[in-house]
C-alpha positions as CSV (number, residue, x, y, z in Angstrom):
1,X,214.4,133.1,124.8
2,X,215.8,134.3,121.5
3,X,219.3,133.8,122.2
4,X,218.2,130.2,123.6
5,X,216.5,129.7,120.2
6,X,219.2,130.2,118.3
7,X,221.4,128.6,119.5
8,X,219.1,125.2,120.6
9,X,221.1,122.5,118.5
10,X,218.2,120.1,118.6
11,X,215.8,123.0,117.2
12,X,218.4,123.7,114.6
13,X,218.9,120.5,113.5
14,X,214.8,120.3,113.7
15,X,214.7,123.2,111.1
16,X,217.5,121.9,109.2
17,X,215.4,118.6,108.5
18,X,213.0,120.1,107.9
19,X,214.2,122.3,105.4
20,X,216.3,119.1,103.4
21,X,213.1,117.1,103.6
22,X,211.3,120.4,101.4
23,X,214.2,120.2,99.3
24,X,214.5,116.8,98.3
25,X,210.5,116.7,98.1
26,X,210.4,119.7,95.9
27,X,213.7,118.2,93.7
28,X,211.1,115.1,92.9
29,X,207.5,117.0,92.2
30,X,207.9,118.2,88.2
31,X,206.0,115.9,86.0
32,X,202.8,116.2,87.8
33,X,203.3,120.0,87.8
34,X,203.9,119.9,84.0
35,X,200.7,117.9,83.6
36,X,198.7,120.8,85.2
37,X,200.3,123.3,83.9
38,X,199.7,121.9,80.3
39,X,196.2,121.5,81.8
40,X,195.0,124.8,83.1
41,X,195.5,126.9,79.9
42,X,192.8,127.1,77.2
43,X,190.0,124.6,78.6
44,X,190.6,126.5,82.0
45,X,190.8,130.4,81.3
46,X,188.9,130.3,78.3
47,X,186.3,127.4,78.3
48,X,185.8,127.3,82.0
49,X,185.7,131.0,82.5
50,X,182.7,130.5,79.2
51,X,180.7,127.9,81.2
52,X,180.7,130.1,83.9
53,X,179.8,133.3,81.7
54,X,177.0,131.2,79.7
55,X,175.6,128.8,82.2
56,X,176.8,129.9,85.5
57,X,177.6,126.9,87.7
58,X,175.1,124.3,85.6
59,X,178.9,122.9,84.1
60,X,179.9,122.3,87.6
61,X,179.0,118.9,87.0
62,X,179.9,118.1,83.6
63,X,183.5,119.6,84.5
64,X,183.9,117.0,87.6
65,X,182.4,114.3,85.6
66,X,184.9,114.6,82.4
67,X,187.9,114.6,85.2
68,X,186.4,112.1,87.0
69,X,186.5,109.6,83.7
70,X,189.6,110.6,82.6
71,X,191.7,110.1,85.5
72,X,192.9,106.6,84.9
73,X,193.9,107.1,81.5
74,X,196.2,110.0,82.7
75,X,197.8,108.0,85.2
76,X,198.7,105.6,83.7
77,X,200.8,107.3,81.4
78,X,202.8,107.8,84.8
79,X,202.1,104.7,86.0
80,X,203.8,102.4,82.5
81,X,206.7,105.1,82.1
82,X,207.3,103.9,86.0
83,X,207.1,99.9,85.9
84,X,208.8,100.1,82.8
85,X,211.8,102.9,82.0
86,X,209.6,103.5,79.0
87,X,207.0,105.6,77.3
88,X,203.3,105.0,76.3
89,X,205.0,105.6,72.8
90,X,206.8,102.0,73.2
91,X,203.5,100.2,74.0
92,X,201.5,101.4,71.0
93,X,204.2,100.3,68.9
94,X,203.9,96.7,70.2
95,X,200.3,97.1,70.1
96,X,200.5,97.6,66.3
97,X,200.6,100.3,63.3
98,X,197.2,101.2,64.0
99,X,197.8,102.3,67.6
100,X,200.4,104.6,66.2
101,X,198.1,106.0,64.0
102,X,195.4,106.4,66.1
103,X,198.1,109.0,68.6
104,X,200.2,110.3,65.8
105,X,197.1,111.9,64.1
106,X,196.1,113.2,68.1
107,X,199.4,114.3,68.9
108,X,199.5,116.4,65.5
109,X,196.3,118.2,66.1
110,X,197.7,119.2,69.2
111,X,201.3,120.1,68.0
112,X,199.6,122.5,65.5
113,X,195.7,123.0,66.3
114,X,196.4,123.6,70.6
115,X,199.2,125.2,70.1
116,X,197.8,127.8,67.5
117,X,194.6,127.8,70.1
118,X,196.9,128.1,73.0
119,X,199.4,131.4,71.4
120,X,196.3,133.2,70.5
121,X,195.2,133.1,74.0
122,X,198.2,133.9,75.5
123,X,198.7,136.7,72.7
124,X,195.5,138.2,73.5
125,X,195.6,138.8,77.2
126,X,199.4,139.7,77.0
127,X,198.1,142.8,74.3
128,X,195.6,143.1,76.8
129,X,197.9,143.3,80.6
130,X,200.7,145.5,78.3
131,X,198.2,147.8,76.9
132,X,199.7,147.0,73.8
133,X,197.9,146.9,69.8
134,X,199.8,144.7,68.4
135,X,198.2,142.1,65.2
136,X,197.2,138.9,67.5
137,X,199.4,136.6,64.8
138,X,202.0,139.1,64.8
139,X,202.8,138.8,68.7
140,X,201.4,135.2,68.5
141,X,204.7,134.8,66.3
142,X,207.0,136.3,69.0
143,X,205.4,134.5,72.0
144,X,206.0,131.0,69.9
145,X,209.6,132.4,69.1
146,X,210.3,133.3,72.7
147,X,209.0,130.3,74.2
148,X,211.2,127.8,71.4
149,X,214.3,130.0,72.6
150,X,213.9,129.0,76.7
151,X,213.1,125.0,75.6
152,X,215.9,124.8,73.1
153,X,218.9,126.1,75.3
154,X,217.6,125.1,78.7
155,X,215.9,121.7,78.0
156,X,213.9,119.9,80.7
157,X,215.7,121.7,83.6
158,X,215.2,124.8,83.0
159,X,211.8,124.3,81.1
160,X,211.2,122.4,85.2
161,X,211.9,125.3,87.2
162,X,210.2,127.9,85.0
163,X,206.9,126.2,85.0
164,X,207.0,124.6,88.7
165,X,207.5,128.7,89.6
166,X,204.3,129.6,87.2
167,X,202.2,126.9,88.5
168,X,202.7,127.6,92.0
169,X,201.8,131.6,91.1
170,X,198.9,131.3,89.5
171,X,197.7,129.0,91.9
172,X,198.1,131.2,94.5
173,X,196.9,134.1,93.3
174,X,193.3,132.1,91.6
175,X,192.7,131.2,94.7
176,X,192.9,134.3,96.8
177,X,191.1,136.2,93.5
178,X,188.2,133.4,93.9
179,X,187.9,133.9,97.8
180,X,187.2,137.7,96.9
181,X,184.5,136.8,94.2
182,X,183.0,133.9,96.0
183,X,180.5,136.4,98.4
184,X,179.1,137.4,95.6
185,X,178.0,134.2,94.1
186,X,173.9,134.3,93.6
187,X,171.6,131.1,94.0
188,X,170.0,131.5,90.6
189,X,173.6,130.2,89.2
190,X,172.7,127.0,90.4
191,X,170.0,126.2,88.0
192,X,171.2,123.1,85.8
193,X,168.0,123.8,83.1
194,X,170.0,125.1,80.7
195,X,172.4,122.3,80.0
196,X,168.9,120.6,79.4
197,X,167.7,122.4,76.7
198,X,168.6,120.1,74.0
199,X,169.7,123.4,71.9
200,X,172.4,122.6,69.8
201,X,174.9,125.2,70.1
202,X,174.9,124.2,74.1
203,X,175.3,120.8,73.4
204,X,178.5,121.5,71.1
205,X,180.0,123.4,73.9
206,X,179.5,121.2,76.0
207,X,181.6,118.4,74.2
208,X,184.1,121.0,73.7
209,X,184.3,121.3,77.4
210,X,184.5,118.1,77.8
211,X,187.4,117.4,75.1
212,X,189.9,119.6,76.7
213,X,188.8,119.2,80.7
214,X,191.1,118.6,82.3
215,X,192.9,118.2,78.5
216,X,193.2,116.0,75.9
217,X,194.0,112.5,77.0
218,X,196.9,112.3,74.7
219,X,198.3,114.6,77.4
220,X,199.0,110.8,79.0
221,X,201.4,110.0,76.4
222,X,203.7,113.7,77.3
223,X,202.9,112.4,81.0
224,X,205.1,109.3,80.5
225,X,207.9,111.1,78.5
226,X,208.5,113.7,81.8
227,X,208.6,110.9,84.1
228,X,211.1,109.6,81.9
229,X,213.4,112.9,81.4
230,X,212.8,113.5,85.4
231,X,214.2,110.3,86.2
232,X,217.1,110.6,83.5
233,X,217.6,114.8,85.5
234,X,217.8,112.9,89.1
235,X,220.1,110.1,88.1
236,X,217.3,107.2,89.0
237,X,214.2,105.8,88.2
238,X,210.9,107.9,90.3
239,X,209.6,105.8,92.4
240,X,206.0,104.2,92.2
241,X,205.1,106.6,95.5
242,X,206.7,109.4,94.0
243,X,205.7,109.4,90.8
244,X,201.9,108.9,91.9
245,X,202.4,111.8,95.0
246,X,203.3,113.8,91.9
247,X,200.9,112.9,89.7
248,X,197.8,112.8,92.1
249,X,199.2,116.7,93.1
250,X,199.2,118.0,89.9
251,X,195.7,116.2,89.0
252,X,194.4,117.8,91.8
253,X,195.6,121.0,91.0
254,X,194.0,121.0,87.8
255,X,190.4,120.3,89.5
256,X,190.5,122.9,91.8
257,X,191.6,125.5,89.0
258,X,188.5,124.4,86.7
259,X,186.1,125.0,89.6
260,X,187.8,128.5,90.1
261,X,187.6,129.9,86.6
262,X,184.2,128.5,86.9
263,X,182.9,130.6,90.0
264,X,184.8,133.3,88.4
265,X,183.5,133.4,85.3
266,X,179.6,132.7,87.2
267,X,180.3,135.9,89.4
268,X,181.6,138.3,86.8
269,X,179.8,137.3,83.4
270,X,177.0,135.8,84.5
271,X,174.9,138.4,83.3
272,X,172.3,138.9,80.2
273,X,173.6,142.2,79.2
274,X,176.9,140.6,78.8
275,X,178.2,138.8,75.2
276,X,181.4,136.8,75.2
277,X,183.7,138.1,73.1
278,X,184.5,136.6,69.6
279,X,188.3,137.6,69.7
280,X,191.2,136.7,71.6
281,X,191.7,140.0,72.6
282,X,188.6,141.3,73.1
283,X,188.2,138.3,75.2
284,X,191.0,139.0,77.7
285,X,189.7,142.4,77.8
286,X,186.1,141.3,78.7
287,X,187.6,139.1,81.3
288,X,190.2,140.8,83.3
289,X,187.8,144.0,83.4
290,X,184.9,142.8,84.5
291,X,186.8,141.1,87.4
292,X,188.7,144.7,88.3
293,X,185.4,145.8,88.2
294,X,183.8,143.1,90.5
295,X,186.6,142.9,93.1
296,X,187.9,146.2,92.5
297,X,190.8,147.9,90.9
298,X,193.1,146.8,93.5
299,X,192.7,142.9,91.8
300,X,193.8,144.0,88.1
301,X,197.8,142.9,89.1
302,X,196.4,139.6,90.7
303,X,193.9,138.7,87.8
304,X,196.7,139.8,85.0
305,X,199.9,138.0,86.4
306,X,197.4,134.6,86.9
307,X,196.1,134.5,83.4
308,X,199.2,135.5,81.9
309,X,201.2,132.8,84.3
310,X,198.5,130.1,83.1
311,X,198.9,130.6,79.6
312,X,202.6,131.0,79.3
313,X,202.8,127.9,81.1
314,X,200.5,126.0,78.5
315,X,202.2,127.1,75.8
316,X,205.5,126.2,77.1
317,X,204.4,122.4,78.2
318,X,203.0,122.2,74.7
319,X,205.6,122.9,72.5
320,X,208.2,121.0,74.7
321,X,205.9,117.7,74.5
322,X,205.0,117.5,71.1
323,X,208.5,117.4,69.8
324,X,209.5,114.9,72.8
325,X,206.5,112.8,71.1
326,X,207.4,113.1,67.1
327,X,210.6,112.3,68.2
328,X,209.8,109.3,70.0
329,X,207.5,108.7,67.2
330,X,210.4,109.2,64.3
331,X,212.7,106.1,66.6
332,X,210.1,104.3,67.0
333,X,209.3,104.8,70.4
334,X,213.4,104.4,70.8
335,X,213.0,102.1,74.5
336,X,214.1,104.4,76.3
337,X,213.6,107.6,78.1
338,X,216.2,110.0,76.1
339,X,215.6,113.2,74.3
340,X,216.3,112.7,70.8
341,X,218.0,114.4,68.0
342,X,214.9,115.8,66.5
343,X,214.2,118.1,69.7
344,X,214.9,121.4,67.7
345,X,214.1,121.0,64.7
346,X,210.5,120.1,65.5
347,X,210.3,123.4,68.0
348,X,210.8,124.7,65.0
349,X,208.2,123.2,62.2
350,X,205.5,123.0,66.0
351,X,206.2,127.0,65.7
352,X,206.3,127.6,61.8
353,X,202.9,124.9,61.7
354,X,201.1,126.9,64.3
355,X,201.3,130.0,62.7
356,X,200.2,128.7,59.7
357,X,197.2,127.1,61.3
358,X,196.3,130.6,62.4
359,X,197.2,132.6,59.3
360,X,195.6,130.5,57.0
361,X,192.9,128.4,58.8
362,X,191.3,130.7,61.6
363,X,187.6,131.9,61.2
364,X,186.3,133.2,64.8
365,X,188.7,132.8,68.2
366,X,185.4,130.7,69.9
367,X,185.0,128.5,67.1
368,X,188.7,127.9,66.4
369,X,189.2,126.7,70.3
370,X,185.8,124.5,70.1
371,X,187.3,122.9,66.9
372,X,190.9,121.9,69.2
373,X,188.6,120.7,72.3
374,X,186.1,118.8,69.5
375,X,188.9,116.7,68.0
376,X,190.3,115.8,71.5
377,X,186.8,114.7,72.4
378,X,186.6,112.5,69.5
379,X,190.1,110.9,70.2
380,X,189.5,110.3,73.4
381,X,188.3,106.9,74.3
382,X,190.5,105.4,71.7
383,X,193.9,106.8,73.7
384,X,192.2,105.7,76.9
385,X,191.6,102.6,75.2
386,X,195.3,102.0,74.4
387,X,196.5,103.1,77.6
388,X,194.4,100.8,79.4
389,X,195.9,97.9,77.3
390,X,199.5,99.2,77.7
391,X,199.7,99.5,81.8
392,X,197.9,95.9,82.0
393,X,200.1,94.0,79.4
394,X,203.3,92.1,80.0
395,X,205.5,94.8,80.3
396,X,204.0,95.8,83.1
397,X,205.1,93.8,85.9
398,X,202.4,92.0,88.3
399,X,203.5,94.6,91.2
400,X,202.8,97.3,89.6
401,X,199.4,96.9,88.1
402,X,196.8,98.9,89.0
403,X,194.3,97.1,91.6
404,X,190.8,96.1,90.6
405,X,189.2,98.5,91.2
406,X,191.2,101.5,89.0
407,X,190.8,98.8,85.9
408,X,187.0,98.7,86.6
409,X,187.0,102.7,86.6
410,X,189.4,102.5,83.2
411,X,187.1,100.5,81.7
412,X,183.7,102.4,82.6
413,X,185.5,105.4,81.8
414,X,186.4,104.0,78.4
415,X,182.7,103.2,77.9
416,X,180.9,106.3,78.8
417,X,183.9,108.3,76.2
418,X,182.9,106.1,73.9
419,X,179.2,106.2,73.9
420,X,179.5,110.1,74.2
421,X,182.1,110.3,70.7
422,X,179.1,108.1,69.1
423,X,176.6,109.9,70.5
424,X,178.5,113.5,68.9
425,X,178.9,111.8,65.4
426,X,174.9,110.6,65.0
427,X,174.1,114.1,66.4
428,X,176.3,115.4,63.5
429,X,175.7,113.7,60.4
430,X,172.0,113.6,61.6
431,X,172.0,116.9,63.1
């Protein structure tokens, strides 16, 4: 039967298939994969794992609600780049200087604000998995300078591979750490009462859950610039299908991962005698320990590699697409899908920026990420706003409009943002 196998030429040609069709399909995933891995850093491993410590599963909701609304004004960032060769970037140019405005202040906050937010993280739990006692800044500095060196002498390619491998890891290994931990979930961490107390320090987390879940919607714009460097890498346009296979993938990763750092953080911090941590440090230390401790010491490699892969791959998505976006910013948008001469230089000042953010600017790890989340809350339903208007205009040709009913759930989605952002201000300036 073996030597029949082998030697089958139908079966081989079967496998052979088979394998090509994996290949070609594997060749075309990448900007969906970038979106989720630029996702599933800080609002996942930090502020999910928090909900989950604080409230137990209460958030579950309010974590599927804020992906729920957000989705179309993600997509179509992959959506215009598609029907048009073109970033978002173009369209709020021809929307006005006030568009431009509007995403260059976003995009800044999250060139220097996430990325600070985003390289403490990472610093802390890689001090943490080394056993190393190093100043956070200090190997904040090095993870910012490593990172820079992999994007400036590999580019998109290279930057593809690196993060498609980290996504797919950390992923994997979530998952199987979450079907350990799941037994032990208790019913009490179903009570939603909490998230109705009207306190005001839950009520601030929650919008800076909310900001960053899945992440900042001006996460769209860096959608549309990958589509546009993954076309440019394959030598043709993505396709409508692929480009939305991609996107919906990586979307759906994203989702799944919130839910998991959720149960996680519900199993293993649930617990009055237990205090989230006020460093980034401390933090990972608190986090990876109690889960050894929960599943066992057997689950410390798992629970490292994943939260180390997660954040690595955040910081690497970030500091690729915020230059990609100043640059397309500095040419105008440019009309076209190219990197652009100013690559490098803003890795660098991105870098330089961020540590000067967290040198200069940083009071308390939890109240430095829930000011990053906060502002991307705020910005929100403007960016949606834009992106709704961009994938409907004339550009956009008739075919490849979205139907009726993904402009109805733009346009609620656009709504509830907005009555939320002006909900946050009164609550603010009234207190």
């Amino acid at each position: 039967m073996d030597s029949y196998s082998s030697k089958n030429p139908a079966r081989e040609n079967l496998a052979q298939a088979t394998t090509s069709e994996w290949a070609r399909l594997g060749q075309k995933l990448g900007p969906g994969l970038l979106f989720a891995a630029s996702s599933v850093g800080t609002s996942h491993l930090v502020q999910s794992t928090r909900a989950g410590a604080d409230y137990g599963l209460a958030m579950a909701g309010l974590i599927l609600t804020a992906c729920l609304v957000k989705y179309p004004a993600f997509r179509f960032g992959s959506d215009y780049a598609v029907a048009t060769g073109q970033t978002l970037i173009d369209s709020y140019f021809r929307q006005g200087r006030w568009a431009v405005v509007i995403y260059g202040i976003e995009v800044m906050v999250t060139m220097f604000i996430a990325t600070a937010a985003v390289g403490l993280v990472t610093s802390g739990l890689v001090n943490n998995v080394l056993s190393l006692d190093l100043p956070a800044t200090a190997l904040t500095a090095v993870l910012l300078g490593l990172c820079a060196a992999v994007l400036i002498s590999g580019r998109y390619q290279v930057f593809e591979k690196l993060t498609k491998g980290l996504v797919a890891l950390f992923m994997l290994l979530i998952l199987v750490a979450v079907a350990l931990s799941a037994p032990d979930l208790e019913s009490g961490s179903l009570n939603p009462a909490p998230i109705f107390s009207g306190e005001k320090h839950t009520l601030l987390f929650m919008i800076a859950l909310a900001g960053w879940m899945p992440t900042a919607v001006g996460a769209s714009v860096f959608q549309s610039l990958w589509v546009c460097a993954k076309s440019k890498a394959l030598g043709r346009p993505l396709t409508k299908a692929e480009a939305r296979f991609d996107f919906n993938l990586g979307y759906g990763v994203t989702v799944v991962l919130a839910m998991c750092f959720l149960i996680m953080g519900t199993v293993l911090m649930y617990q009055p005698q237990i205090v989230v941590s006020d460093s980034s440090t401390g933090f990972a230390a608190q986090l990876i320990g109690l889960f050894t401790q929960s599943i066992g010491a057997f689950a410390y490699p798992i629970i490292a590699v994943v939260a180390v892969a997660v954040m690595l791959s955040t910081l690497l998505t970030l500091i690729d697409a915020c230059p990609r976006a100043l640059g397309a910013l500095a040419t105008q948008g440019g009309g076209n899908c190219e990197d652009n001469r100013y690559y490098t230089p803003l890795v660098v000042i991105q870098c330089c920026g961020a540590m000067a953010v967290l040198l200069f600017f940083m009071s308390s790890f939890k109240t430095f990420i829930d000011l990053a989340t906060s502002v991307a809350f705020l910005t929100a339903p403007l960016l949606a706003f834009l992106n709704h208007r961009a994938v409907f205009s004339n550009e956009v040709a008739e075919e490849h409009r979205p139907g009726v009913a993904m402009k109805t759930w733009s346009q609620v989605g656009i709504v509830l943002m907005g009555m939320f952002g002006l909900y946050y201000l009164h609550f603010m300036v009234m207190g």
